[in-house]
Residue, then its C-alpha position, 0 to 999 in steps of 0.5 A: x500500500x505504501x508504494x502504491x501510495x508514494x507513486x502519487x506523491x509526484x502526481x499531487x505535490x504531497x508528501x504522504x507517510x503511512x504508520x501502522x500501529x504495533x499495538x491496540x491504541x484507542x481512538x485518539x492515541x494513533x495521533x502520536x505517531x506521526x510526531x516524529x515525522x512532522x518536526x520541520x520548519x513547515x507550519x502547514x496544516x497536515x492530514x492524518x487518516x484513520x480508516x479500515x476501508x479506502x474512502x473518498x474525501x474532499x481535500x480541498x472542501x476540508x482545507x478551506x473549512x480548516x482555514x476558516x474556523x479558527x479552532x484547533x483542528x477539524x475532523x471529517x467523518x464519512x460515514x454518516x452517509x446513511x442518514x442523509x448528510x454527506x460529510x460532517x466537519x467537527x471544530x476541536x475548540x480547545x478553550x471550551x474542552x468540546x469540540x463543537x459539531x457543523x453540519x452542511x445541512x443540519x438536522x435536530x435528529x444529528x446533534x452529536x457532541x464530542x467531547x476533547x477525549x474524542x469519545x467518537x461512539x456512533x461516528x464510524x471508523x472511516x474520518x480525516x482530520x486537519x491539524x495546525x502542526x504545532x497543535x499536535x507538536x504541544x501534545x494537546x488533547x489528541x493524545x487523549x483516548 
Protein backbone atom coordinates (compact mmCIF):
# COMPACT_ATOMS: atom_id res chain seq x y z
CA UNK A 1 0.00 0.00 0.00
CA UNK A 2 2.95 2.28 0.68
CA UNK A 3 4.24 2.12 -2.73
CA UNK A 4 1.11 2.37 -4.25
CA UNK A 5 0.62 5.50 -2.01
CA UNK A 6 4.15 7.21 -2.52
CA UNK A 7 3.83 6.92 -6.61
CA UNK A 8 1.04 9.89 -6.16
CA UNK A 9 3.15 11.77 -4.36
CA UNK A 10 4.69 13.37 -7.75
CA UNK A 11 1.45 13.36 -9.36
CA UNK A 12 -0.23 15.65 -6.32
CA UNK A 13 2.64 17.77 -4.99
CA UNK A 14 2.45 15.87 -1.23
CA UNK A 15 4.49 14.02 0.97
CA UNK A 16 2.12 11.33 2.26
CA UNK A 17 3.74 8.85 5.15
CA UNK A 18 1.91 5.62 6.34
CA UNK A 19 2.45 4.33 10.44
CA UNK A 20 0.97 1.02 11.35
CA UNK A 21 0.03 0.68 14.83
CA UNK A 22 2.32 -2.28 16.66
CA UNK A 23 -0.02 -2.48 19.36
CA UNK A 24 -4.02 -1.70 20.06
CA UNK A 25 -4.40 2.04 20.92
CA UNK A 26 -7.78 3.68 21.41
CA UNK A 27 -9.29 6.11 19.23
CA UNK A 28 -7.35 9.12 19.80
CA UNK A 29 -3.86 7.50 20.59
CA UNK A 30 -2.77 6.71 17.00
CA UNK A 31 -2.37 10.92 16.64
CA UNK A 32 1.11 10.33 18.17
CA UNK A 33 2.56 8.53 15.63
CA UNK A 34 3.22 10.54 13.09
CA UNK A 35 5.20 13.37 15.54
CA UNK A 36 8.48 12.23 14.89
CA UNK A 37 7.76 12.84 11.23
CA UNK A 38 6.44 16.27 11.41
CA UNK A 39 9.36 18.40 13.05
CA UNK A 40 10.26 20.64 10.28
CA UNK A 41 10.21 24.21 9.64
CA UNK A 42 6.90 23.99 7.51
CA UNK A 43 3.93 25.37 9.62
CA UNK A 44 1.43 23.88 7.05
CA UNK A 45 -1.63 22.24 8.32
CA UNK A 46 -1.31 18.33 7.63
CA UNK A 47 -3.93 15.31 7.17
CA UNK A 48 -3.91 12.13 9.06
CA UNK A 49 -6.25 9.18 8.01
CA UNK A 50 -7.59 6.71 10.30
CA UNK A 51 -9.92 4.35 8.29
CA UNK A 52 -10.27 0.13 7.88
CA UNK A 53 -11.83 0.98 4.09
CA UNK A 54 -10.08 3.40 1.38
CA UNK A 55 -12.63 6.07 1.38
CA UNK A 56 -13.01 9.49 -1.00
CA UNK A 57 -12.55 12.84 0.64
CA UNK A 58 -12.65 16.39 -0.14
CA UNK A 59 -9.43 17.97 0.48
CA UNK A 60 -9.92 20.96 -0.69
CA UNK A 61 -13.55 21.31 0.97
CA UNK A 62 -11.76 20.04 4.24
CA UNK A 63 -8.84 22.80 3.87
CA UNK A 64 -10.96 25.85 3.35
CA UNK A 65 -13.25 24.89 6.31
CA UNK A 66 -9.90 24.29 8.49
CA UNK A 67 -8.82 27.68 7.34
CA UNK A 68 -11.79 29.17 8.23
CA UNK A 69 -12.98 28.33 11.56
CA UNK A 70 -10.12 29.32 13.64
CA UNK A 71 -10.25 26.07 16.17
CA UNK A 72 -7.52 23.99 16.77
CA UNK A 73 -8.17 21.02 14.41
CA UNK A 74 -11.14 19.68 12.18
CA UNK A 75 -12.39 16.08 11.76
CA UNK A 76 -14.44 14.98 8.76
CA UNK A 77 -16.26 11.78 9.24
CA UNK A 78 -17.57 9.86 6.18
CA UNK A 79 -19.65 7.72 7.36
CA UNK A 80 -22.81 9.20 8.21
CA UNK A 81 -23.63 8.57 4.62
CA UNK A 82 -26.80 6.53 5.81
CA UNK A 83 -28.63 9.24 7.32
CA UNK A 84 -28.64 11.87 4.84
CA UNK A 85 -25.96 14.06 5.35
CA UNK A 86 -22.72 13.86 3.17
CA UNK A 87 -19.77 14.99 5.37
CA UNK A 88 -19.87 16.29 8.99
CA UNK A 89 -16.97 18.52 9.92
CA UNK A 90 -16.37 18.90 13.76
CA UNK A 91 -14.23 22.02 15.18
CA UNK A 92 -11.97 20.78 18.02
CA UNK A 93 -12.11 24.43 20.42
CA UNK A 94 -9.97 23.55 22.83
CA UNK A 95 -10.53 26.83 25.37
CA UNK A 96 -14.17 25.25 25.54
CA UNK A 97 -12.76 21.49 26.40
CA UNK A 98 -15.68 20.43 23.47
CA UNK A 99 -15.46 20.24 20.13
CA UNK A 100 -18.37 21.97 18.51
CA UNK A 101 -20.35 20.00 15.52
CA UNK A 102 -21.02 21.93 11.94
CA UNK A 103 -23.21 20.15 9.88
CA UNK A 104 -23.53 21.00 5.82
CA UNK A 105 -27.43 20.51 6.19
CA UNK A 106 -28.04 20.41 9.94
CA UNK A 107 -30.70 18.43 11.47
CA UNK A 108 -32.14 18.29 15.00
CA UNK A 109 -32.11 14.28 14.75
CA UNK A 110 -27.68 14.70 14.20
CA UNK A 111 -26.97 16.85 17.26
CA UNK A 112 -23.74 14.75 18.03
CA UNK A 113 -21.31 16.13 20.92
CA UNK A 114 -17.71 15.01 21.20
CA UNK A 115 -16.08 15.82 23.93
CA UNK A 116 -12.00 16.60 23.51
CA UNK A 117 -11.24 12.83 24.86
CA UNK A 118 -12.52 12.27 21.15
CA UNK A 119 -15.41 10.00 22.60
CA UNK A 120 -16.26 9.04 18.50
CA UNK A 121 -19.08 6.19 19.50
CA UNK A 122 -21.62 6.05 16.54
CA UNK A 123 -19.49 8.26 14.10
CA UNK A 124 -17.84 5.36 12.02
CA UNK A 125 -14.44 4.33 11.65
CA UNK A 126 -13.69 5.98 8.29
CA UNK A 127 -12.50 10.11 9.01
CA UNK A 128 -9.86 12.81 8.44
CA UNK A 129 -8.67 15.27 10.27
CA UNK A 130 -6.63 18.59 9.63
CA UNK A 131 -4.47 19.73 12.19
CA UNK A 132 -2.08 23.40 12.67
CA UNK A 133 1.25 21.09 13.32
CA UNK A 134 2.24 23.00 16.43
CA UNK A 135 -1.17 21.65 17.99
CA UNK A 136 -0.15 18.35 17.76
CA UNK A 137 3.50 19.15 18.20
CA UNK A 138 2.48 20.68 22.28
CA UNK A 139 0.83 17.08 22.82
CA UNK A 140 -2.55 18.78 23.44
CA UNK A 141 -5.72 16.68 23.76
CA UNK A 142 -5.46 14.43 20.81
CA UNK A 143 -3.41 12.06 22.60
CA UNK A 144 -6.31 11.69 24.99
CA UNK A 145 -8.36 8.17 24.47
Amino acid sequence: MAKFLNDYEPKLGIKITCSQKTEPLSTACPLSLPKDKLIDESSSPFFIFNSDVICEFPFEKMTEFHKTHGGEASIMIEALKATGVGEVFVVINKEQEVMTTVLKDFETKLQIQITCLCETKALGSAGSLAFAKEKLMDGGPFFCA
